[in-house]
C-alpha positions as CSV (number, residue, x, y, z in Angstrom):
1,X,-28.0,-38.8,-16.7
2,X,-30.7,-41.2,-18.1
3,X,-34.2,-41.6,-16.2
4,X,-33.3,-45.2,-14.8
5,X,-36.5,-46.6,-16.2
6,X,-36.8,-45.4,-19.2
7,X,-35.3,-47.7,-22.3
8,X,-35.9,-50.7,-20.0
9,X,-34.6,-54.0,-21.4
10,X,-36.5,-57.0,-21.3
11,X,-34.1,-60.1,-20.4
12,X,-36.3,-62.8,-20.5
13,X,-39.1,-64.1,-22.5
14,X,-42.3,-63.2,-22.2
15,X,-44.1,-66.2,-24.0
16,X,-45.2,-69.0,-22.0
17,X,-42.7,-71.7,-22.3
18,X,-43.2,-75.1,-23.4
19,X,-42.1,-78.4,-22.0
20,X,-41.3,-81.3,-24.1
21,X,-43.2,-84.8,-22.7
22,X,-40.1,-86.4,-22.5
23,X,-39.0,-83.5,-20.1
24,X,-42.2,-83.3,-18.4
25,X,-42.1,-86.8,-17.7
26,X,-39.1,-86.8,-16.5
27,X,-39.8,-83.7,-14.3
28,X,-42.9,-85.0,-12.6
29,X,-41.2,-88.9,-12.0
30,X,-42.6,-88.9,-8.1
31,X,-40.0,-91.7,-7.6
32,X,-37.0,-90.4,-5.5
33,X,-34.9,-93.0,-5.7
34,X,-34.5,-92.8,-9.7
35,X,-33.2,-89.6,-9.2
36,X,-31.0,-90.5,-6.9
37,X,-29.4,-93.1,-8.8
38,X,-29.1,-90.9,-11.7
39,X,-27.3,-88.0,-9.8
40,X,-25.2,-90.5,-8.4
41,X,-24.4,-92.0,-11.5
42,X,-23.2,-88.7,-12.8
43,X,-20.7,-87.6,-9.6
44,X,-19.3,-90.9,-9.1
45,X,-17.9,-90.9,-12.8
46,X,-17.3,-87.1,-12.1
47,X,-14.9,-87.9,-9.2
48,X,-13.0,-90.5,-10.9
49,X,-12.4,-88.0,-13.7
50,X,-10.8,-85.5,-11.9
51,X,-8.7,-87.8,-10.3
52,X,-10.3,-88.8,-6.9
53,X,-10.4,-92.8,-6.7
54,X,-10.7,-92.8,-3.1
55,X,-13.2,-95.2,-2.1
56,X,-14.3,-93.1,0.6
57,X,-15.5,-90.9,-2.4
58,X,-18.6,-93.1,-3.1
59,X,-20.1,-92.7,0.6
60,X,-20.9,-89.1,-0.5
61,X,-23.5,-88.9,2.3
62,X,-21.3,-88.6,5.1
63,X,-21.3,-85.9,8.0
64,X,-18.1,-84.7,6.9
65,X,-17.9,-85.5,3.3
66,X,-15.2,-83.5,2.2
67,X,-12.9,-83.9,4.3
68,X,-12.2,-87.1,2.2
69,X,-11.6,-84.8,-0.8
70,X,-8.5,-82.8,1.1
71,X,-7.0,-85.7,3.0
72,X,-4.8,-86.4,0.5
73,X,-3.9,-82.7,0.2
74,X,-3.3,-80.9,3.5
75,X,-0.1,-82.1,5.6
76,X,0.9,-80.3,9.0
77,X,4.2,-78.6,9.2
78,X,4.5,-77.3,12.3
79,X,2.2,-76.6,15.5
80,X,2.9,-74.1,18.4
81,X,0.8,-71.7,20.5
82,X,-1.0,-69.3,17.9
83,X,0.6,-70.6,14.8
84,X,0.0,-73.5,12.5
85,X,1.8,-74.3,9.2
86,X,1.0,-76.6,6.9
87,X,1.3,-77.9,3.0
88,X,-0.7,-78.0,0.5
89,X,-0.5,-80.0,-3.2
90,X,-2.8,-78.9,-5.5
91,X,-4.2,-82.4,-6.7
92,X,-6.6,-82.6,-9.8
93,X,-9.2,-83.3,-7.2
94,X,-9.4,-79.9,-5.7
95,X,-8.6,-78.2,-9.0
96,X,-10.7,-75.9,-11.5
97,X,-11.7,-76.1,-15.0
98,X,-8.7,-74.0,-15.7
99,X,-6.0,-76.5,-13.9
100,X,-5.6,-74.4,-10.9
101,X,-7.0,-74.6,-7.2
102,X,-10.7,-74.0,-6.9
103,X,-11.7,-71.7,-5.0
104,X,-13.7,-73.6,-2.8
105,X,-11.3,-75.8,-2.0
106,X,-9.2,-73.0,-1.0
107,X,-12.1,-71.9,1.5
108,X,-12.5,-75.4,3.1
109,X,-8.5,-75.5,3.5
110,X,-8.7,-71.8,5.2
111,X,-11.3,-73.0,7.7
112,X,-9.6,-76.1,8.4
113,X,-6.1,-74.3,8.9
114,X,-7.7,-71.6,11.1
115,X,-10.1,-74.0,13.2
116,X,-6.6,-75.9,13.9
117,X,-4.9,-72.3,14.7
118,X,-7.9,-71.2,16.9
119,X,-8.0,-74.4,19.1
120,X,-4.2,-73.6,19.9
121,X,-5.5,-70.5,22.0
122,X,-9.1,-71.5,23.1
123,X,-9.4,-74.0,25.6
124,X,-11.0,-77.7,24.9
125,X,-13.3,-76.2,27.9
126,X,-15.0,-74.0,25.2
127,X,-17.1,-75.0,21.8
128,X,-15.4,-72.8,18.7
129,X,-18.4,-71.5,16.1
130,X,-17.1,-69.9,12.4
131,X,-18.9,-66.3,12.3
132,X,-16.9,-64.8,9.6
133,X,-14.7,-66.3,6.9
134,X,-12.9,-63.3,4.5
135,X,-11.1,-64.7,1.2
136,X,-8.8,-62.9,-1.2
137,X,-8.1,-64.6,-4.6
138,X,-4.9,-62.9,-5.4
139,X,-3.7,-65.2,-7.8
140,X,-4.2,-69.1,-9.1
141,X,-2.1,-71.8,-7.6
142,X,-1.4,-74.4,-10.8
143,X,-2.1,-77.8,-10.9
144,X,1.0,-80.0,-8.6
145,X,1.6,-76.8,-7.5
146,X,3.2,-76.4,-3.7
147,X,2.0,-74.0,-1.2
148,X,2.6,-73.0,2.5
149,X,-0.8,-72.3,4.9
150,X,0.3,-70.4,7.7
151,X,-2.7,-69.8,10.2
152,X,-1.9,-67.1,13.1
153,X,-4.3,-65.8,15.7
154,X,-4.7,-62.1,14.9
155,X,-6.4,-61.4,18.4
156,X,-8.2,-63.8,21.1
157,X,-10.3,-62.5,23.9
158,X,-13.1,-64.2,26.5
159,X,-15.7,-64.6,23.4
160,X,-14.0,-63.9,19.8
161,X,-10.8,-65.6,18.4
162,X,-9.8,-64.0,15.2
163,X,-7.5,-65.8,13.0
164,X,-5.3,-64.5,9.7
165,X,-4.3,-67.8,7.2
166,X,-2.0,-67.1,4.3
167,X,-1.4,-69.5,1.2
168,X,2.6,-68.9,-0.4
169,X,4.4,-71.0,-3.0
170,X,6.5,-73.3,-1.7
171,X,8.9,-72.2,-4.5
172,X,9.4,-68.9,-4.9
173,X,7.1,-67.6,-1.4
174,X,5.0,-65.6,-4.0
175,X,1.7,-64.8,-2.1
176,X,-1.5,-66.5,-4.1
177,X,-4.9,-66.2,-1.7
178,X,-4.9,-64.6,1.7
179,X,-8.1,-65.8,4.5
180,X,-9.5,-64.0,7.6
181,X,-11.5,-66.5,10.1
182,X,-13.3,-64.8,13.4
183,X,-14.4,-67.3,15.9
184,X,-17.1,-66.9,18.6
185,X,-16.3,-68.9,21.5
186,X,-18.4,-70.4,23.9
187,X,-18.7,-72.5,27.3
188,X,-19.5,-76.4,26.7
189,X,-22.8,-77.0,28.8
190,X,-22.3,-78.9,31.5
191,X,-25.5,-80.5,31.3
């Protein structure tokens, strides 16, 4: 077995680097709002590009931004004690470089599926708080694709709620990413 530091390989440079003024200036701008715009006028184009023309899209800034990104996307199915169903279209919106679901839209789905599966159990008497969220990437769901979200409550005591949330094709029930959610729950002051 090697000595760990010996044969060490340099992965950066180390010269000083060197700016050029068009960078620099553009680095140091102290104006805030130029920056803004600019951003903005990158994302806005980048929305409309991969398909979301919502006009909600453009107030970017909101408390709870992307839920306009997966309105369009997530449709209930059916709601009973412990158990939540619901579909999912894979829109280019919510999709990767490679055409299929991105992965963080698959999170933000999972947590919105098991929040909705946890508040079947825990009464409106008690605030829910996401601890733990678990995702397995199994396999990619392709663009228009169909699936099935099926959130189940694993186990719910006095201060944890755990909940299991599973994403199928519609078409052929083949299992693509799998989710675990623990909850801690809590008393709403009464203050």
């Amino acid at each position: 077995m090697a000595n760990p530091s010996s044969k060490a390989t340099v992965l950066f440079s180390q010269e000083p680097q060197t700016i050029s003024s068009t960078a620099a200036a553009a680095t140091t701008s102290t104006n805030s709002d130029d920056r803004t715009n600019s951003l903005e006028a990158q994302v806005i184009p980048f929305f409309k590009r991969v398909g979301s023309d919502d006009p909600n899209i453009e107030n970017y800034t909101s408390k709870d931004f992307y839920s306009n990104l997966l309105c369009n996307t997530l449709k209930t199915h059916t709601v009973r004690r412990g158990h939540v169903s619901c579909f999912v279209t894979v829109k280019p919106s919510i999709s990767n470089y490679f055409g299929g679901l991105h992965g963080g839209a698959v999170a933000a789905i999972a947590e919105r599926v098991a929040v909705a599966t946890a508040r079947t159990v825990v009464g409106e008497d008690k605030e829910i708080f996401l601890v733990d969220l678990g995702m397995s990437y199994l396999s990619a769901a392709p663009r228009d694709a169909e699936l099935i979200v099926d959130g189940s409550v694993v186990r719910s005591g006095r201060n944890i709620t755990v909940v299991s949330i599973e994403f199928k094709m519609k078409k052929t029930g083949k299992l693509t990413y799998t989710s675990r959610a623990t909850f801690h729950n809590s008393p709403v002051s009464k203050l």
